[in-house]
C-alpha positions in Angstrom: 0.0 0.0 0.0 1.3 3.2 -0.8 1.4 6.1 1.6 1.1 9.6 0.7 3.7 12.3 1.5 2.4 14.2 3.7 -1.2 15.4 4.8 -1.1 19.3 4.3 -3.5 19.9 7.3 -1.1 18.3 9.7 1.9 19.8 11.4 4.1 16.6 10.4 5.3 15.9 6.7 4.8 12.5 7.1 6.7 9.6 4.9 6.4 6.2 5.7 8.9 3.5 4.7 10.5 0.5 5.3 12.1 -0.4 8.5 15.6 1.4 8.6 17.6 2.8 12.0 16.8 7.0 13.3 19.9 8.7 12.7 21.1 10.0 15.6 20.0 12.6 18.0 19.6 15.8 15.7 20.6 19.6 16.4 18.3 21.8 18.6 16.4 23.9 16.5 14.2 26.7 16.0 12.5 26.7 12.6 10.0 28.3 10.3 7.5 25.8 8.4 6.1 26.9 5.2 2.9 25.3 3.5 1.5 25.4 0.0 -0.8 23.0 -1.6 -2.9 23.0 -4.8 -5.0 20.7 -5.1 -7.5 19.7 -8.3 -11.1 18.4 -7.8 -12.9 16.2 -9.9 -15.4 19.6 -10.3 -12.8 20.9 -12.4 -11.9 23.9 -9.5 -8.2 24.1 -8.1 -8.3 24.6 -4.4 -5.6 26.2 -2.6 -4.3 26.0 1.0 -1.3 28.3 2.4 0.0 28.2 6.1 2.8 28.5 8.2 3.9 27.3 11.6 6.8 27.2 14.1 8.6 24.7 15.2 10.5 24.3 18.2 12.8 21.1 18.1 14.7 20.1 21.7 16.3 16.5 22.3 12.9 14.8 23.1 10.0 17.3 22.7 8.7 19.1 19.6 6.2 22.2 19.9 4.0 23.3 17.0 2.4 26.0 16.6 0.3 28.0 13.8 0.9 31.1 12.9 -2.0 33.4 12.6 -1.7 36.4 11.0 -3.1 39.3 13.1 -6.9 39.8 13.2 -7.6 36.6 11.4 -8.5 34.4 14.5 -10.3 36.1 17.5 -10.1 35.0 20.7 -13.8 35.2 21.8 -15.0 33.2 19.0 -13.6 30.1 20.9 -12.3 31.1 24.5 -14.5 33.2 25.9 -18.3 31.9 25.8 -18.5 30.4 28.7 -17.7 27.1 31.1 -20.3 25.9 28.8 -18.6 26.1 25.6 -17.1 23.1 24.3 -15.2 23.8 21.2 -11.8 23.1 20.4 -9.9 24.8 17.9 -7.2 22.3 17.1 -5.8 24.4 14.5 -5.2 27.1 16.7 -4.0 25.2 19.5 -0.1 24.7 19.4 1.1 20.5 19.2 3.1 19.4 22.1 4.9 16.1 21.2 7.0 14.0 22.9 8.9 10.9 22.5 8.4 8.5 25.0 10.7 5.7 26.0 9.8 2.6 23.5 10.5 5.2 20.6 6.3 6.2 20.4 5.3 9.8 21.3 2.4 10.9 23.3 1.1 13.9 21.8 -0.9 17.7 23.6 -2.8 20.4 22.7 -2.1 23.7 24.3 -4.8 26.6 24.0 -3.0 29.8 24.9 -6.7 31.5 24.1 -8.2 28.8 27.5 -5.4 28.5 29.3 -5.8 24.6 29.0 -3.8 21.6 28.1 -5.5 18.5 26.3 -4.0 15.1 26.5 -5.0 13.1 23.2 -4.9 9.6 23.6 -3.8 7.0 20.3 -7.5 6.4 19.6 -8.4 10.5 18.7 -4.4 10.7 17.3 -6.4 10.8 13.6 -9.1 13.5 14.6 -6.2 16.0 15.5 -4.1 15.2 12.2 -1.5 13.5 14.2 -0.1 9.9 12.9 1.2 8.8 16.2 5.1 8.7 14.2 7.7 10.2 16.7 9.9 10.4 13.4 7.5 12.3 11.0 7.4 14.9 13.9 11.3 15.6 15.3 12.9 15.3 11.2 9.7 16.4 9.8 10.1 13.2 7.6 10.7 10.2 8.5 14.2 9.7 7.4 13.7 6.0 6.9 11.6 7.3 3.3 15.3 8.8 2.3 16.7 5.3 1.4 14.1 4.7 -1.0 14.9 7.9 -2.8 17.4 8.6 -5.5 20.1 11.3 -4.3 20.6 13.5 -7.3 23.3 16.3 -6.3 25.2 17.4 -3.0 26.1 20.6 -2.3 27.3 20.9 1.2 25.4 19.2 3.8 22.5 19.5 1.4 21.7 16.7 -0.6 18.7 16.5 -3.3 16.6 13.3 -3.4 14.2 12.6 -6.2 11.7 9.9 -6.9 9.3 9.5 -9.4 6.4 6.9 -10.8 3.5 7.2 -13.6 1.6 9.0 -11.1 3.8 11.3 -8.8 7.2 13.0 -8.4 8.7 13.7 -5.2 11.8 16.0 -4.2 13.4 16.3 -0.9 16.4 18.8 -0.4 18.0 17.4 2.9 20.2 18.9 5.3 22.8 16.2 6.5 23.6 18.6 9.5 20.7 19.7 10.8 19.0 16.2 10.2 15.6 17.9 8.2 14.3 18.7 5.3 14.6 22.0 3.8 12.4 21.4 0.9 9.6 18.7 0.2 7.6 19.1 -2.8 5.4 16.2 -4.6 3.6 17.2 -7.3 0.3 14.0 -9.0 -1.1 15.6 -12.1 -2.5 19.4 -11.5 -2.4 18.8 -8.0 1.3 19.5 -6.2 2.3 20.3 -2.5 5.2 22.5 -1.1 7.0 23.0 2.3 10.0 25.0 3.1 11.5 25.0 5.8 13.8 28.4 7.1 15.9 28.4 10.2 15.3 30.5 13.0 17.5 32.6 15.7 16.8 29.9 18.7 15.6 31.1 22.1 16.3 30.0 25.2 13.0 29.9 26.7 10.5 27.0 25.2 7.0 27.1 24.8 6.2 24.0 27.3 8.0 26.5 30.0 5.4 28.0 29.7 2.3 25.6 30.8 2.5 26.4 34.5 -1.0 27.0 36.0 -3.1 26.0 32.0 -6.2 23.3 33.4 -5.3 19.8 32.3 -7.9 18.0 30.2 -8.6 15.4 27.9 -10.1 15.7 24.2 -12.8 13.4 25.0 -14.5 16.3 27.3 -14.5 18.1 24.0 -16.9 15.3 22.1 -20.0 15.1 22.5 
């Protein structure tokens, strides 16, 4: 069965391939996540989707988090009706993952809008675009999907992998270094998919320092 590159509504560019051993721990790194996607519908209309988030990579935890341009997202449409209110904005939340000690990763949503932290358990992994691969999330692919790949050029610690079939094309510019990819693009017929990745001045403070006092809760209060 084939697996797609990546899911453009997730966080994670995920690639799935044989079995083949993590390279080692990668650098620290703060990092600007670019999205673009095009895709063609049967109806004949070309739909497109653009987003960007940032990423926060230490040793065993990986934060995501949208970036939403100002005025776009208001905060009483979700955070402020009421104990009553239910709704989750899992877009807007930022993704806490972390890897756990059998090489799995357990994966959180914090609200900065509620003040809370949601624990997601395997079974609702799917219904917050998360594939449960501790991989897909620290090297943003799975590096394992490299060795099926053909390496094209080198140019530094950047080398250019390519693979193609009747039905897709795939390109990955890699950096050997910083153990990610700096470019993934696919393109199947009219429809085609993008991500760049730019890296950022790192902080010392991260994100998950900043928790203290958020209400712990789990997604299921959030279904009905």
């Amino acid at each position: 069965m084939r697996t797609s590159l990546y899911r453009i509504a997730t966080p994670c560019i995920v690639v799935l391939a044989g079995v083949f051993a993590l390279p080692v721990a990668a650098q620290d790194a703060d990092l600007l996540v670019r999205h673009f996607a095009v895709s063609a519908g049967a109806d004949g209309v070309k739909r497109t989707t653009e987003f960007a988030e940032h990423m926060v990579r230490r040793q065993d935890q990986v934060w995501v988090e949208r970036v939403m341009p100002t005025g776009w997202h208001r905060a009483d449409d979700h955070g402020k009706l009421g104990q009553s209110h239910k709704h989750l904005d899992t877009a807007a939340a930022a993704r806490w993952v972390t890897r756990v000690a059998d090489g799995s990763a357990t994966v959180r949503l914090a609200s900065r809008e509620d003040k809370v932290l949601v624990d997601v358990s395997r079974t609702d992994f799917d219904n917050v675009g998360f594939d449960g691969s501790w991989a897909a999330a620290y090297y943003l692919i799975d590096p394992a999907a490299l060795k099926q790949m053909k390496p094209v050029s080198t140019d530094g610690d950047l080398v250019t992998y390519t693979q193609s079939d009747a039905t897709r094309q795939l390109k990955v510019v890699w950096n050997k270094k910083l153990q990610l990819p700096l470019l993934v693009e696919s393109r199947s017929g009219a429809s085609s998919k993008r991500t760049s990745v730019e890296v950022a001045a790192m902080v010392n403070s991260v994100p998950w320092d900043g928790l203290k006092g958020y209400t712990r809760k789990d997604y299921s209060d959030y279904l009905d």
